[in-house]
C-alpha positions in Angstrom: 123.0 105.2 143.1 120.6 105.1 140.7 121.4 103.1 137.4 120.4 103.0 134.2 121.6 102.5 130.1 120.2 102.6 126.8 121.3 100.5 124.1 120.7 98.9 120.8 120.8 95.4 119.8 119.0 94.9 116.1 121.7 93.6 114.3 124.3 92.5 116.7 124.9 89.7 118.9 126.2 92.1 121.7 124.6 95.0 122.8 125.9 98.4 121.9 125.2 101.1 124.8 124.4 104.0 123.7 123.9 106.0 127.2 124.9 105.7 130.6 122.5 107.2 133.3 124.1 107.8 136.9 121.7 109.6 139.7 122.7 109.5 143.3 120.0 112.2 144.5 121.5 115.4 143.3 122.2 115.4 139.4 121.5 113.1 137.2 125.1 112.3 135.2 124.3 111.1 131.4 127.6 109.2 130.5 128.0 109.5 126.2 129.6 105.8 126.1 130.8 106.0 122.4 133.4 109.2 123.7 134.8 107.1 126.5 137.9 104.4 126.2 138.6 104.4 129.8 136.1 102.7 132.0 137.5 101.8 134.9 136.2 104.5 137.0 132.9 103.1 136.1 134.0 99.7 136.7 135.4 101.0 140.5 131.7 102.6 141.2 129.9 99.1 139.8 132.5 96.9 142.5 131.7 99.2 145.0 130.6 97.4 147.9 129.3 99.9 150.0 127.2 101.8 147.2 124.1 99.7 146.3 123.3 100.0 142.8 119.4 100.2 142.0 118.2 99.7 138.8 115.0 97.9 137.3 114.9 94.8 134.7 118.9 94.7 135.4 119.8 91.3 133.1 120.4 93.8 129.9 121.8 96.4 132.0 124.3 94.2 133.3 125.4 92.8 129.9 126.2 96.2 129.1 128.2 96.8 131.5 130.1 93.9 131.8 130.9 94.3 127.8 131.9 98.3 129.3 133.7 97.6 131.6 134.4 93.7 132.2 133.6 93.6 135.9 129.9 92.2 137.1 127.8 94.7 139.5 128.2 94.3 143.2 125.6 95.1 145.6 122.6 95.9 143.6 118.8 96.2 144.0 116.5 95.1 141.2 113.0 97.1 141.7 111.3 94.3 139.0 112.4 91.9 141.0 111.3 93.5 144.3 107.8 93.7 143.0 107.9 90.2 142.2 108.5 89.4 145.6 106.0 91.6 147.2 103.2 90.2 145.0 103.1 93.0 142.4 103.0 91.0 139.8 105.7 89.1 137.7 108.2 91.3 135.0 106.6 94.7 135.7 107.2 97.5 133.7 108.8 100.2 134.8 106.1 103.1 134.0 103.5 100.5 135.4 105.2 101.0 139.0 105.7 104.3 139.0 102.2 104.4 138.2 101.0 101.9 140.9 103.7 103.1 143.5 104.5 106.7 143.4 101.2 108.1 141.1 103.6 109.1 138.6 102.6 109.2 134.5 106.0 108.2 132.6 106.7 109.3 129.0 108.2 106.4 127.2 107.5 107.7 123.6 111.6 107.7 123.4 111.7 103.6 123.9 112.2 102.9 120.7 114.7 105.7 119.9 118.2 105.7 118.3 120.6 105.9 121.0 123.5 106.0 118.6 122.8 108.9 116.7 124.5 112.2 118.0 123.6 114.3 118.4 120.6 112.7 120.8 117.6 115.1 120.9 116.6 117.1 123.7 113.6 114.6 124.1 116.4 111.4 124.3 117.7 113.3 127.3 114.8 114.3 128.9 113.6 110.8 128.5 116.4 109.0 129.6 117.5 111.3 132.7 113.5 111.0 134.2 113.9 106.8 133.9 116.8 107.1 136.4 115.8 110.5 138.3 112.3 108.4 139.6 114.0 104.6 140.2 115.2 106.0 143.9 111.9 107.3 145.2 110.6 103.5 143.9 113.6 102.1 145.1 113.1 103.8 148.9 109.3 102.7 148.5 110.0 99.2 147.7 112.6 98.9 150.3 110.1 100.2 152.8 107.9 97.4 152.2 110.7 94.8 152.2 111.9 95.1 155.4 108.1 95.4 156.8 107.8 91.9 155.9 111.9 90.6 156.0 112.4 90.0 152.5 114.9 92.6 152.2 117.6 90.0 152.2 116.0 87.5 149.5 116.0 90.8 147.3 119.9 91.2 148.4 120.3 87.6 147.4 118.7 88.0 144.3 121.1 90.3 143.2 123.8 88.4 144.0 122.9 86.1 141.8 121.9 88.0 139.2 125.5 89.9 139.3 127.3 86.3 139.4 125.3 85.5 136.5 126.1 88.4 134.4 129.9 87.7 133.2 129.2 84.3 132.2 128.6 83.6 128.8 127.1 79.7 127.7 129.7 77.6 126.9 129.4 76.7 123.2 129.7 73.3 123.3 127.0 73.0 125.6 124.6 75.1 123.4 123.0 72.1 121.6 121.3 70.8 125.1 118.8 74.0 124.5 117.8 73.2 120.8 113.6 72.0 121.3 112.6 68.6 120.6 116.6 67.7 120.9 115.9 64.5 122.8 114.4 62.9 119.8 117.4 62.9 118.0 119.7 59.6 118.0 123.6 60.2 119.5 124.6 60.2 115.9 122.1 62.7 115.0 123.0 64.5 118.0 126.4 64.7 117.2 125.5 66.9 114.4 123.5 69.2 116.2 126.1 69.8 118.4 128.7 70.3 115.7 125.8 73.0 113.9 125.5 74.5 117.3 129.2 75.0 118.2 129.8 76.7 115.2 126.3 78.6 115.7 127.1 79.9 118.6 131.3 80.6 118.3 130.6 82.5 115.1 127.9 84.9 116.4 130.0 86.0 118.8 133.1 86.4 116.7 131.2 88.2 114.0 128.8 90.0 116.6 125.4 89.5 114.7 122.4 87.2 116.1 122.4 83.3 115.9 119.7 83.3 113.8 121.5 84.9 110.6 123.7 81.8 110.6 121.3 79.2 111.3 117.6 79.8 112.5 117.0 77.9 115.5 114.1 76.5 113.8 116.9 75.0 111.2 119.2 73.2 113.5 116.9 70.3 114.8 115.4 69.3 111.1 119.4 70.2 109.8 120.5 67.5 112.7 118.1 65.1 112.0 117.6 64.8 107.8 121.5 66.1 107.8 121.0 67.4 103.6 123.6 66.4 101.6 123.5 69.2 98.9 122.7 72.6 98.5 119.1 72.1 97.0 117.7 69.8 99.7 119.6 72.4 102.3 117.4 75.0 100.8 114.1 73.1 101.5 114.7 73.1 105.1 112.8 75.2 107.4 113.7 78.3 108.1 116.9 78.2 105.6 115.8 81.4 103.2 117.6 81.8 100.1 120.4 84.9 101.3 121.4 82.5 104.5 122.0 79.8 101.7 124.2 81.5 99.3 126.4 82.8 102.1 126.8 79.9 104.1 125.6 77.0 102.6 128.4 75.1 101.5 129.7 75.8 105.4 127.0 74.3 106.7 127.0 71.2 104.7 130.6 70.4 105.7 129.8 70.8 109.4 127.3 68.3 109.1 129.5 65.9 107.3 132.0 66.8 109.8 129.4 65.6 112.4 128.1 62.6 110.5 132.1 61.6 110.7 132.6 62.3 114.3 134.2 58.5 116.2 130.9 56.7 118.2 132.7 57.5 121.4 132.5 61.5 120.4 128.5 61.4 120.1 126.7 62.6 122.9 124.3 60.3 125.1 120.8 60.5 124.2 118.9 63.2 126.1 116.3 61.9 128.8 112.8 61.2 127.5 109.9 63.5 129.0 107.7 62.2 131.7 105.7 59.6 130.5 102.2 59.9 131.0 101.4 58.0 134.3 103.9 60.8 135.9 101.3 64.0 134.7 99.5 63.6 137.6 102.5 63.9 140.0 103.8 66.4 138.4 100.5 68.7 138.3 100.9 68.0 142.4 104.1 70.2 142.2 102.6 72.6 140.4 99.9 72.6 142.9 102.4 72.9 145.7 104.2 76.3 143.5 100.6 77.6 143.5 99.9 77.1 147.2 103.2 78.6 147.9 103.1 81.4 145.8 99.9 82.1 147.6 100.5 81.9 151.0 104.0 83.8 150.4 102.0 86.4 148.5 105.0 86.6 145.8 104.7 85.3 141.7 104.4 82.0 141.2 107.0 82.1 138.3 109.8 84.0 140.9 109.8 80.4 142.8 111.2 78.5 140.3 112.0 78.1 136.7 109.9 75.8 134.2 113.3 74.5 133.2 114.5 74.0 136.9 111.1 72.9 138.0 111.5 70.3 134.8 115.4 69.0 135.7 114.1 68.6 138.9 111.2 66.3 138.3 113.3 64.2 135.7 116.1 63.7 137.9 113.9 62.7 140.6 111.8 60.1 137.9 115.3 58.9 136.5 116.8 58.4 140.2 114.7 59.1 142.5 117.0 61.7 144.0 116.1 65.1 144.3 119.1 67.3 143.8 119.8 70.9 145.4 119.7 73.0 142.4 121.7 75.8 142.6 118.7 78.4 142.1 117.1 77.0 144.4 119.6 77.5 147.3 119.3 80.3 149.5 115.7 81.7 150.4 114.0 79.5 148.0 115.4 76.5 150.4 113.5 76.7 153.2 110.3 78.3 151.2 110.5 76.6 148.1 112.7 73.4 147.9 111.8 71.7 151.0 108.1 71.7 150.4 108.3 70.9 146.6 110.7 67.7 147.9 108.1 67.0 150.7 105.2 66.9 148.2 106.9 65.0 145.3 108.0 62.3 147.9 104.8 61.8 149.3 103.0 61.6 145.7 105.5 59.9 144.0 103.6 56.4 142.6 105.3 53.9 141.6 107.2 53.9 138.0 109.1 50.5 137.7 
């Protein structure tokens, strides 16, 4: 079954579907999401085992659907992710594979459309019925070329992963751990941030608009660390315009009070310091491994591995010398990935004491 959605997400922390697209090889079935309360035949076709579910750049398409229908999608097939692993190059578009793979010219002059307005134009359906009408002739294309060279189960496993991924939201109190630069904040300092970031993050979801009209994320760090004590020093920070101010301002300045009063035992440890410069070189010798692999694997380098996984990785290993199973790196990316990174950083590793 081929799957697809359109949605809209300007001003809205969720996204708001706006079209459902269902082709299994006969008719392609548009689904009109703001007529429908019941979901749960939807919700029995996305659990379905035994029907693999194709569909290409999925992580937005499975928000949707898990806001739809609160279930994750079992058994699915990713056709961006498939290139990725056949060397196709990373984050493909969609019209650039149809292009490459089937010789087929895609109309996307609908991307940008309204899919909430109704009624949707005969173009919107034309549109939106051909970008799930071609994703199974790709799909049998791509598989084809899988199981030539037995990577038909790390595309399997990758949707797994993806689908486990899908239903779980960040925890809010964890949010302050992504704000840049964070590790040069004091405990004290990071105890702000994290009280900033709480609130950040609870309140998007509650009002259902973006982070960023509550506090940029280029706010929170100077917020955290010069913690303003009035309203016209709160306005000179960056990012803080004059309309985010006035409506909440005075909310923000009690948070960070709040924060500023938080028990020493309540602040947070002070986040790791990067690599220090006498480690560059060992790490440039795992990136040189990556490249070597990505080569002789003929996949993208970036599908190996996360910067931020690649970057736990090497501080836990500098910190410890221990060099933890991450879990995105279990599976496939074990044997082809972890144990070779592991076997270069052990041999290179010089000595930091």
């Amino acid at each position: 079954m081929a799957v697809d959605t359109e949605f809209m997400r300007r001003d809205t922390f969720y996204p708001i579907a706006g079209l459902v697209q269902l082709y299994a090889g006969d008719i392609v079935y548009l689904i009109d999401p703001l007529a429908i309360d019941e979901w749960q035949p939807l919700a029995d076709l996305l659990q379905n085992p035994d029907c693999l579910k194709v569909l290409h750049a999925c992580n937005e398409d499975l928000e949707v659907f898990s806001r739809l229908t609160g279930t994750a999608v079992n058994s699915l097939f990713d056709t961006q992710l498939a290139a990725s692993l056949l060397g196709l190059g990373h984050c493909v578009g969609y019209q650039k594979l149809l292009e490459s793979q089937l010789e087929i010219e895609l109309d996307k002059s609908e991307t940008r459309s309204d899919w909430l307005q109704r009624p949707l134009t005969s173009s919107q359906l034309g549109y939106a019925a051909l970008d799930v009408h071609y994703l199974l002739p790709l799909y049998e294309k791509l598989r084809q070329q899988l199981e030539q060279q037995n990577r038909l189960e790390w595309l399997l496993e990758e949707g797994r992963r993806l689908a486990a991924n899908s239903t779980a939201e960040t925890n809010p109190e964890e949010a302050w751990r992504q704000v840049k630069l964070a590790w040069k904040l004091r405990p004290q300092q990071l105890a702000i941030l994290k009280v900033l970031c709480n609130w950040r993050e609870k309140e998007a979801r509650r009002l259902d608009v973006p982070r960023n009209q509550l506090i940029p994320a280029g706010a929170l760090w100077e917020l955290a660390r010069y913690q303003p004590k009035n309203i016209q020093s709160l306005s000179r920070a960056q990012k803080m315009t004059p309309t985010l101010v006035r409506r909440h301002g005075k909310h923000i300045l009690m948070l960070i009070e709040q924060g500023k009063n938080l028990p020493r035992s309540e602040w947070p440890a002070a986040l790791p310091l990067p690599l220090p410069k006498n480690a560059k070189p060992w790490a440039e010798a795992a990136s040189r491994c990556l490249e070597k692999r990505a080569e002789e694997l003929n996949v993208s380098r970036e599908i190996l591995i996360s910067r931020a996984d690649l970057k736990a990785l090497l501080q836990t290993a500098f910190d410890s010398n221990d060099y933890p199973l991450l879990p995105s790196l279990s599976g496939w990316r074990r044997r082809e990935v972890y144990e070779p990174l592991v076997k270069t950083l052990t041999a290179t590793r010089p000595d930091f004491s």
